[in-house]
C-alpha positions in Angstrom: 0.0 0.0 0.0 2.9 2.7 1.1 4.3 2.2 -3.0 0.8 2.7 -4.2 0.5 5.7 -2.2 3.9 6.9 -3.6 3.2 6.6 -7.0 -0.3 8.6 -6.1 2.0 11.5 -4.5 4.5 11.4 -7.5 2.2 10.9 -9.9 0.0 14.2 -8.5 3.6 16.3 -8.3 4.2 15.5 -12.0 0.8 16.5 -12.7 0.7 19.9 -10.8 4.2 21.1 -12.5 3.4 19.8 -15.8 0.7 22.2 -15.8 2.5 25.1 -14.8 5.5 24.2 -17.2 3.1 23.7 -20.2 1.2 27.3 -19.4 3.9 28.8 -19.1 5.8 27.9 -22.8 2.3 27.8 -24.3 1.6 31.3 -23.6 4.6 32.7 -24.4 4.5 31.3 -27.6 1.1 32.6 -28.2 1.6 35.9 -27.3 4.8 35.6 -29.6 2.4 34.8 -32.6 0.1 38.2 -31.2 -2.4 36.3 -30.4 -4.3 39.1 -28.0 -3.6 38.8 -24.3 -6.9 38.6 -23.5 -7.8 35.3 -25.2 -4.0 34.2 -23.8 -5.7 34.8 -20.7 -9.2 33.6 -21.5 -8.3 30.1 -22.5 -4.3 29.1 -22.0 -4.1 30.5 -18.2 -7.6 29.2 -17.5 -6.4 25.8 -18.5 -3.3 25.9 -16.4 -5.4 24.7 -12.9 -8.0 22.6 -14.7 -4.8 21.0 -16.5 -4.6 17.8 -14.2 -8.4 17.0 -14.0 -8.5 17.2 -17.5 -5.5 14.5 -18.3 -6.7 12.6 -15.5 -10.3 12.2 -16.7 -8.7 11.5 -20.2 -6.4 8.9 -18.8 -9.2 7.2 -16.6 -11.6 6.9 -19.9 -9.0 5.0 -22.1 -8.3 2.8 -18.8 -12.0 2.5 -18.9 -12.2 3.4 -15.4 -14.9 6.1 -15.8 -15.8 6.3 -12.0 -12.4 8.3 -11.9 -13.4 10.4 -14.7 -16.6 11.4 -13.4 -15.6 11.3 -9.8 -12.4 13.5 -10.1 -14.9 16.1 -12.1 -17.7 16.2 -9.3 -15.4 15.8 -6.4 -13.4 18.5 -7.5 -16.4 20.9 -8.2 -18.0 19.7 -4.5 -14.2 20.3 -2.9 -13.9 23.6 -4.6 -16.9 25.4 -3.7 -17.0 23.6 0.4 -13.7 22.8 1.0 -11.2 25.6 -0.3 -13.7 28.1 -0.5 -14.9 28.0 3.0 -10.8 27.1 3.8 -10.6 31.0 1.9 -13.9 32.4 4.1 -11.5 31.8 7.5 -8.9 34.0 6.5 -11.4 36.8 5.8 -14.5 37.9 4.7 -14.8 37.7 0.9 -16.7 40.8 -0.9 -19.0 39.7 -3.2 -19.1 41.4 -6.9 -22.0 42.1 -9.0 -20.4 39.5 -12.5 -19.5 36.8 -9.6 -23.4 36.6 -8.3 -25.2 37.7 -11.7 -22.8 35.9 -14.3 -20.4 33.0 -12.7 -22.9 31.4 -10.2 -25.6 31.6 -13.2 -23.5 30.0 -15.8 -21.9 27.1 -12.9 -25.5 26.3 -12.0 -27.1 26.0 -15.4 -23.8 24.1 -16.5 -24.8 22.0 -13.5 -28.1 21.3 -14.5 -27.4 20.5 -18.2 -24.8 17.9 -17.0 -27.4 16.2 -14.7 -30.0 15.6 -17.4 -27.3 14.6 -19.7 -26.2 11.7 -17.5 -29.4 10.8 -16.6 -29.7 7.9 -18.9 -25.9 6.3 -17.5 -24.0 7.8 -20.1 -22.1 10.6 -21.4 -22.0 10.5 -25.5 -20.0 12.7 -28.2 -22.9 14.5 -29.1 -24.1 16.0 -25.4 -19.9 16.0 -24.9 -20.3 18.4 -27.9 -22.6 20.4 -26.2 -21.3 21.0 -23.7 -18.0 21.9 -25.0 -20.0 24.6 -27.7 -21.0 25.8 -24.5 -17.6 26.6 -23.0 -16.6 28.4 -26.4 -19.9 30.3 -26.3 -18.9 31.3 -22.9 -15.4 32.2 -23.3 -16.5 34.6 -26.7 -18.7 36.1 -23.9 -16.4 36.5 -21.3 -14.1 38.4 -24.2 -16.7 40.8 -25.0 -17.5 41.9 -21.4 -13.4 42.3 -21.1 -12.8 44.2 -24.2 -15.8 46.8 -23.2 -14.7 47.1 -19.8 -11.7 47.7 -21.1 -10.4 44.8 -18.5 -6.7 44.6 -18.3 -5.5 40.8 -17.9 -1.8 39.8 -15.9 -0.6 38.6 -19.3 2.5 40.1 -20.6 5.5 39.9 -23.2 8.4 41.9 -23.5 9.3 41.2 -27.3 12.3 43.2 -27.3 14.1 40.6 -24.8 13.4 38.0 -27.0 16.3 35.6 -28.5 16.5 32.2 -30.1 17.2 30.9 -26.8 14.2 31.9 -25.6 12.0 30.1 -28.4 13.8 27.0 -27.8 13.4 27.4 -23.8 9.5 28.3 -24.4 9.1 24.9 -26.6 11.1 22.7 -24.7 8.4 23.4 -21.4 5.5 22.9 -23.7 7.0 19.3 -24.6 8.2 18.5 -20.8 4.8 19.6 -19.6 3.1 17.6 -22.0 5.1 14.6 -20.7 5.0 15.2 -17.3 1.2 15.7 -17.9 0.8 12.6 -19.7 3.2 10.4 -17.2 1.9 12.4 -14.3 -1.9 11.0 -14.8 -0.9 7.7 -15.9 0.9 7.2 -12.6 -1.6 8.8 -10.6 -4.4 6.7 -12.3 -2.5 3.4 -11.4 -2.0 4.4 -8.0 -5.3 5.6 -7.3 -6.7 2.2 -8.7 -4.6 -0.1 -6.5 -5.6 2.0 -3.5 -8.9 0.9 -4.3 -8.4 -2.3 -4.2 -6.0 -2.1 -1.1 -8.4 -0.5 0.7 -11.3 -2.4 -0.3 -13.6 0.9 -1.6 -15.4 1.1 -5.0 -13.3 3.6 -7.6 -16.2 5.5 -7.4 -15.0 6.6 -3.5 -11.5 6.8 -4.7 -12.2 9.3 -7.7 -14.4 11.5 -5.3 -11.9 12.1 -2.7 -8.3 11.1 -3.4 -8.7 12.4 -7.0 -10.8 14.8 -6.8 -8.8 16.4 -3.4 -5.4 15.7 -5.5 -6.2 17.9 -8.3 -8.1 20.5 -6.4 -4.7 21.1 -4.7 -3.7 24.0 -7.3 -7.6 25.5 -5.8 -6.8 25.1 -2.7 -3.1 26.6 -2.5 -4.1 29.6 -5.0 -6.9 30.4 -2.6 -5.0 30.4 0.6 -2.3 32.4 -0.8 -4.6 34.7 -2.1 -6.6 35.5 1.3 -2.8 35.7 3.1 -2.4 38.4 0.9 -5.6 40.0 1.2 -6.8 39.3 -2.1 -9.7 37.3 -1.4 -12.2 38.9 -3.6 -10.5 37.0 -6.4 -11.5 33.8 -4.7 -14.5 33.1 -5.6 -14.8 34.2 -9.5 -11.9 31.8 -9.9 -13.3 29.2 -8.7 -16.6 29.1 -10.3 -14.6 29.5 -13.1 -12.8 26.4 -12.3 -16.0 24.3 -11.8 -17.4 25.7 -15.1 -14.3 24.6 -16.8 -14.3 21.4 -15.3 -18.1 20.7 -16.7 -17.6 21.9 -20.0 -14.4 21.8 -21.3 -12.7 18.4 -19.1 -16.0 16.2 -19.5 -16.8 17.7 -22.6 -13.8 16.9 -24.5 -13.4 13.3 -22.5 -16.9 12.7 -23.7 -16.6 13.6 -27.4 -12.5 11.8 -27.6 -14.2 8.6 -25.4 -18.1 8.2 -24.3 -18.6 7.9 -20.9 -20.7 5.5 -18.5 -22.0 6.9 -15.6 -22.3 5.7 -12.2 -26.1 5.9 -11.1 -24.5 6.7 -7.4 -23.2 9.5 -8.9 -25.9 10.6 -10.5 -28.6 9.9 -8.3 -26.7 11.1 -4.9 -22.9 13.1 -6.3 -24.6 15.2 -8.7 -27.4 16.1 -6.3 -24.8 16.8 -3.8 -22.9 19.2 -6.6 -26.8 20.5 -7.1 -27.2 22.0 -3.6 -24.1 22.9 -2.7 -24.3 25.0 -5.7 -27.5 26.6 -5.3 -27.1 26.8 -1.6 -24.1 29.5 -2.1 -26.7 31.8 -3.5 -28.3 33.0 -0.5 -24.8 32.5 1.1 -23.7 35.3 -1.5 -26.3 37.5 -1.1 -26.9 37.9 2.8 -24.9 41.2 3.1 -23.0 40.9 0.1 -20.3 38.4 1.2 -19.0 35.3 2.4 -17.6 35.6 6.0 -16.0 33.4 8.5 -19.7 31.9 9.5 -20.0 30.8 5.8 -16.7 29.2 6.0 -17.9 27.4 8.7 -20.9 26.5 7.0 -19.3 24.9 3.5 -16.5 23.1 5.6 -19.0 21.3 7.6 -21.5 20.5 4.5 -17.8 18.8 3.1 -17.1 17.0 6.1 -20.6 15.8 5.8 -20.5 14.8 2.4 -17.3 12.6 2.8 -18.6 11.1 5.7 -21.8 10.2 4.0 -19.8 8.4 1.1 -17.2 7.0 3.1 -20.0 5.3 5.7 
């Protein structure tokens, strides 16, 4: 069990900086192309956290595992809004903005709801995958309207004039040692995570909604509490709706329409409704006094310990 749980750990590691080595070369090369630095920051950046999720739930489908797939996806959305966001609430209140109550809680609860009724029947096709991706795009052309007319200035930069050969090669060689550590990354963590299941005696359901779904909501989690150290904790909550809006639409919609998906009816009939309330029960949450403070940190941290002790009993 202890070498299944290291190849888990390493396996996650690789994961985490293969995403932040990929991002990193991938948008310098963009922005070397002038490709605007709002769309840079609109699709490559917003990748960069959802980046583990996404090769795990790829690598869990062609291992036809597709607990793990759907699992990481929904325990990562539950985790994200309970877990690090009330994690966030204790360090400080968090100031709710007019876009985060109107736009991002609308869009994660509707992307919600289309994902229930897609999975109702046990399965996740290419066609609803489609969909939902479509969705995402529709979404992000959205989001890049509201940023040009605001006139929205996003943290992504070049400085052309210091570029050099050197640099080109530098900026390819992380794309391809992200894309290896990502690919090597979720295969390892994928193994591990599946002999931990059967060490421990628990369905890969259980597995993919905590020990996946915790591993890659680590990048959440750490971005959040360094964020509320340094006061910034109005950011919090945009990003991670954003996060659980990515992981719908782009993660399961791309794993979907490269490899259907089967769906647990645990998940859907108790995960998803789980995902559901915790969703819509942030509303009032949000809007009693216009933020989120240490009581409502109290609140989601207790509705997560619930929920892992209700599928862990």
């Amino acid at each position: 069990m202890l070498l299944d749980i290291l190849i888990l750990i390493v396996g996650l590691v690789t994961l985490i900086l293969g995403g932040d080595v990929l991002v990193k070369g991938a948008s310098r090369v963009a922005l070397r192309f002038d490709v605007s630095p709002m769309i840079v920051g609109l699709t490559i950046v917003a990748f960069s956290t959802s980046a583990p999720e996404m090769l795990v739930s790829l690598n869990a489908a062609f291992k036809e595992v597709p607990d793990f797939a759907m699992g990481n996806v929904v325990g990562s959305n539950i985790a994200n809004l309970s877990l690090v966001l009330g994690t966030a609430c204790l360090f400080g209140y968090i100031p709710i903005q007019k876009g985060t109550a109107r736009r991002d809680w609308l869009v994660t609860m509707l992307a919600s709801i289309l994902l229930y009724f897609f999975t109702k029947d046990g399965d996740l096709v290419l066609w609803e995958g489609a969909i939902l991706f479509s969705c995402l795009i529709a979404y992000l052309g959205y989001l890049l309207v509201i940023t040009k007319k605001d006139q929205i200035k996003l943290d992504v930069t070049y400085d052309r004039s210091k570029d050099s050969n050197a640099d080109k090669a530098k900026d390819l060689l992380y794309i391809g040692l992200g894309g290896v550590c990502l690919y090597f990354g979720s295969d390892w963590f994928i193994s591990g995570a599946e002999s931990l299941a059967t060490d421990l005696g628990v369905s890969q359901r259980v597995i993919g909604l905590t020990v996946l779904a915790l591993g890659t909501s680590l990048p959440e989690l750490a971005t959040s509490i360094i964020a509320a150290r340094k006061g910034e904790t109005d950011l919090a909550l945009g990003n991670l709706f954003g996060s659980n809006i990515f992981n719908i639409l782009s993660i399961l919609g791309i794993t979907s329409m490269v490899h259907g998906l089967g769906v647990n009816s645990m998940i859907i009939d108790n995960d998803l409704i789980w995902m559901l309330g915790l969703t819509l029960g942030i509303l009032p949450l949000m809007l009693f006094r216009r933020r989120l403070s240490t009581l409502s940190g109290i609140i989601l941290l207790t509705f997560y310990g619930l929920y892992i002790f209700m599928i862990l009993k």
